[in-house]
MARLUM-983327 format. One line per field, with one value per residue (C-alpha): residue in three letters; x, z, y. Coordinates in nm, 2 decimals. Layout:
<rs>
rest ALA|...
c1 X|...
c3 Z|...
c2 Y|...
</rs>
This chain:
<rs>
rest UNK|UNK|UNK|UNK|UNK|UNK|UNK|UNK|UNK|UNK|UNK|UNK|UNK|UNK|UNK|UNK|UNK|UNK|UNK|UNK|UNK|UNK|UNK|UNK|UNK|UNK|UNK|UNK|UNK|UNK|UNK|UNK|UNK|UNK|UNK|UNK|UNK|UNK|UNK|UNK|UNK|UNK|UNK|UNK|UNK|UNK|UNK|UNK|UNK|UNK|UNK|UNK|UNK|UNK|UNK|UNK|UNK|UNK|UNK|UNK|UNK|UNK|UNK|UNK|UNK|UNK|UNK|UNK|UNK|UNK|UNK|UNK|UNK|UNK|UNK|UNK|UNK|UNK|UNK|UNK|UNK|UNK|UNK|UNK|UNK|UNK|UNK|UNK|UNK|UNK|UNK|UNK|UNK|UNK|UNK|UNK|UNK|UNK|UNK|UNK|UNK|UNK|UNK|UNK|UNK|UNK|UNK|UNK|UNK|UNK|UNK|UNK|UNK|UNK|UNK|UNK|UNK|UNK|UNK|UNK|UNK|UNK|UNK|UNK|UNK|UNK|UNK|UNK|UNK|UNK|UNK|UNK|UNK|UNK|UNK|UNK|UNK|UNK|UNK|UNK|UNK|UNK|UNK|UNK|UNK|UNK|UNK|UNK|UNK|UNK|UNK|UNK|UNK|UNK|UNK|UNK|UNK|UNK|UNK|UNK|UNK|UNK|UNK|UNK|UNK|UNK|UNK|UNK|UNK|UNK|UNK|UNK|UNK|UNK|UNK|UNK|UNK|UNK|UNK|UNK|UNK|UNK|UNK|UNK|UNK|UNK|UNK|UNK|UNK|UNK|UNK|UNK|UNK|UNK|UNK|UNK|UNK|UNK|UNK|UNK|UNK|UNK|UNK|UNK|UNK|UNK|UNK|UNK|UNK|UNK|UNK|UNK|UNK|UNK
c1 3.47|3.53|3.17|3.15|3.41|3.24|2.93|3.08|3.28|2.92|2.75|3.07|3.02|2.65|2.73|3.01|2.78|2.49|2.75|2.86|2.48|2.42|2.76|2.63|2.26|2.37|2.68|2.39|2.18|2.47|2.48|2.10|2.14|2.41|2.20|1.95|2.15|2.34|1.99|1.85|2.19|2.10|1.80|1.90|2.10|1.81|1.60|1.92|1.89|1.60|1.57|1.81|1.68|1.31|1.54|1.70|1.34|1.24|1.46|1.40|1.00|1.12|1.32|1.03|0.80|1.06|1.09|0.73|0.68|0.95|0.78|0.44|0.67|0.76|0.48|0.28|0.56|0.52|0.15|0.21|0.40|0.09|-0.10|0.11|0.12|-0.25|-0.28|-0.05|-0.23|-0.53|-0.44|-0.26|-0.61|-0.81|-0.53|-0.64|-1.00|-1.03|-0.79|-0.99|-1.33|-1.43|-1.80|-1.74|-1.92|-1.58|-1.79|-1.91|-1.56|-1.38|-1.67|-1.57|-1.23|-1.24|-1.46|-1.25|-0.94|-1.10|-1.20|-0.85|-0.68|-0.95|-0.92|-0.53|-0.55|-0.75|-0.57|-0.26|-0.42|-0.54|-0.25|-0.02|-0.29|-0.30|0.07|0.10|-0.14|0.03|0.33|0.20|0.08|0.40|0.58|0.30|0.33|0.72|0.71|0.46|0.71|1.03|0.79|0.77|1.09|1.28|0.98|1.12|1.49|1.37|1.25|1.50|1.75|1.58|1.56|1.91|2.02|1.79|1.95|2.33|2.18|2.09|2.44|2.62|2.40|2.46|2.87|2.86|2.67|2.86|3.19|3.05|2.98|3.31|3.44|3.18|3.35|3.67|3.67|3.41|3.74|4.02|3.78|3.69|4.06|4.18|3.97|4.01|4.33|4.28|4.02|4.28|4.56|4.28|4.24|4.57|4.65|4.39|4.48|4.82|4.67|4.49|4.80|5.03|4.73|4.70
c3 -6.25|-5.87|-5.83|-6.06|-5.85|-5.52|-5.61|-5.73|-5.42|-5.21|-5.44|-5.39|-5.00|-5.04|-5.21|-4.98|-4.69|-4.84|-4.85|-4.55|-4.44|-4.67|-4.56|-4.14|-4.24|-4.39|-4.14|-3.89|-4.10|-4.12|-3.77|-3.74|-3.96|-3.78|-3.44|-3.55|-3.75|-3.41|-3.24|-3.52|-3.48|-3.10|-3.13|-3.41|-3.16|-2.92|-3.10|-3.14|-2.78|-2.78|-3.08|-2.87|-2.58|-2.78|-2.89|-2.61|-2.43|-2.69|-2.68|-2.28|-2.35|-2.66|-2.33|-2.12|-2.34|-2.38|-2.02|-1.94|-2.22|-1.97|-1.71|-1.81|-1.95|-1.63|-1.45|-1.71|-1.63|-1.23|-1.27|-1.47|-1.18|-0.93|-1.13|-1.10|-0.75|-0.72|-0.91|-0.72|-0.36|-0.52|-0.59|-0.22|-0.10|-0.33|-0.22|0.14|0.16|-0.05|0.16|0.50|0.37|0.10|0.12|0.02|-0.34|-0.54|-0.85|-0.57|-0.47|-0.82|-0.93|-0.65|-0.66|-1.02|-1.01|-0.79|-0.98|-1.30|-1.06|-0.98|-1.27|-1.44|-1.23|-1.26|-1.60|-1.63|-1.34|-1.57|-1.88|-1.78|-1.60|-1.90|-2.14|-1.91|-1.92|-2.29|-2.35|-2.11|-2.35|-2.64|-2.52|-2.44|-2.76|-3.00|-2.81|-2.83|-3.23|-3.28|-3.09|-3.29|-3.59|-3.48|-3.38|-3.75|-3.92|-3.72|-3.79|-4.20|-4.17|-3.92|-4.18|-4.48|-4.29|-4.25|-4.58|-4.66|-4.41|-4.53|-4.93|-4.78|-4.55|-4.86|-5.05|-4.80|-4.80|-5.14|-5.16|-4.88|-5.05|-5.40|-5.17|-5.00|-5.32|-5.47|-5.18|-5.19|-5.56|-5.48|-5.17|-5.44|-5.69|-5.45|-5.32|-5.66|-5.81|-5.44|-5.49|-5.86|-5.70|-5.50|-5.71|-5.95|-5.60|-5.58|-5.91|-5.90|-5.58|-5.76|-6.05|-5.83|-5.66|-5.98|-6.07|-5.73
c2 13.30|13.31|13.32|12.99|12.85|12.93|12.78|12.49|12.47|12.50|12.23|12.01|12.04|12.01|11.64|11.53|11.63|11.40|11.14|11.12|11.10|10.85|10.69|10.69|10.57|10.26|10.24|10.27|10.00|9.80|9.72|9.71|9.44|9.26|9.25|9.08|8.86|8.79|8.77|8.50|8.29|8.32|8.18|7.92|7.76|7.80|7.59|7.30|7.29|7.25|7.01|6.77|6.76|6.67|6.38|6.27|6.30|6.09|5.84|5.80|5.74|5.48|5.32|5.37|5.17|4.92|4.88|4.84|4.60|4.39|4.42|4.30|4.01|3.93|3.98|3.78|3.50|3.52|3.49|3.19|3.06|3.17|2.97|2.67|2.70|2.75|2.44|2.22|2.37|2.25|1.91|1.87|2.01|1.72|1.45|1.55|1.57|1.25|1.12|1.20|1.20|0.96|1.08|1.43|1.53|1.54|1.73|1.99|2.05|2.05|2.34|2.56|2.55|2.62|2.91|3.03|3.00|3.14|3.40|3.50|3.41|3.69|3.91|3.91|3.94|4.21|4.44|4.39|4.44|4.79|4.88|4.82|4.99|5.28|5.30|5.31|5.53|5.79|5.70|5.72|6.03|6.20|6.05|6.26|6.55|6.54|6.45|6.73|7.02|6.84|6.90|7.26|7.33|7.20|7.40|7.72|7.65|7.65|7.94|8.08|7.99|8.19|8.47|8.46|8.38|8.70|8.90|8.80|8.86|9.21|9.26|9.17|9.43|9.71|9.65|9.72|10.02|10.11|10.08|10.26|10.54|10.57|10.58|10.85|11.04|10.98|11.05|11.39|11.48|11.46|11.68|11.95|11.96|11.95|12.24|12.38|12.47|12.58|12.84|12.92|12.96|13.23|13.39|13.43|13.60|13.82|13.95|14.02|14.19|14.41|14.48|14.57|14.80|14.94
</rs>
């Protein structure tokens, strides 16, 4: 019987020991688990950063464009006013040479000086009209490029966020295996004290039988 009891002593120690190895590896999984939970929250709020300056970048080429689309306004409205001026020089300059020299070809006159205000007005137009198409396109540019890495970035913080919600489905997990072992041990401590001290206690009477026949 002490035999009996001593092996189920050693097979009692045997489990307890497997316990508390199975107890440390998931302890030790545990905070596996909570680093790169830390490390994924990290980068989550990375990629917010990140997501509001996009937006805010955004928002400055949306002003950008806005602000360009002023200023061809305006320089659209001070070439009208070159124009008038042109025109009014033009009819000083008529007033004059009709004025001081009756005999001059009118017709001759009128041609030239309109070819060479169609001349400048043209070429006016189309130094604006390139410059503002150059700009938008540079702007247009930058405003798919930053739509395309928002795009990116709110794909990433999708999937960022399942892999969490994975993670904290597998913490979750973990704690309560964790806490069914603790108590497969605490209950397998009581039992090995428990017949521990029975073993004991058999121990102990033998030893006084042996005595009294001694």
């Amino acid at each position: 019987q002490i035999l009996c009891s001593k092996s189920e002593d050693a097979r009692l120690l045997v489990q307890i020991d497997n316990a508390k190895l199975a107890a440390d590896d998931f302890r030790t999984k545990y905070q596996t688990e909570l680093s790169l939970r830390q490390l994924v929250e990290s980068d989550i709020n990375s990629l917010r950063r990140i997501l509001d300056e996009l937006t805010l970048c955004r928002s400055d080429l949306e002003a950008q464009v806005e602000s360009l689309r002023e200023e061809l306004l305006c320089l659209k409205q001070n070439h009208e006013q070159e124009v008038n001026t042109l025109r009014c020089q033009i009819g000083d300059r008529l007033n004059v040479e009709v004025d001081a020299a009756p005999t001059v070809d009118l017709n001759r006159v009128l041609n030239e000086t309109r070819c060479q205000y169609e001349a400048l007005v043209d070429t006016n137009r189309r130094e604006v009209e390139e410059w503002f198409t150059r700009q938008t396109e540079e702007l247009n540019k930058q405003v798919v490029s930053s739509s395309e890495q928002l795009q990116s970035c709110q794909a990433e913080i999708i999937e960022l966020r399942r892999t969490v919600n994975a993670l904290e489905i597998e913490l979750q997990a973990q704690h309560n295996l964790r806490n069914s072992l603790e108590n497969t041990l605490t209950e397998s401590e009581a039992r090995y004290s428990s017949q521990l001290a029975q073993v004991q206690c058999m121990v102990t009477n033998v030893e006084a039988q042996l005595a009294e026949i001694r």
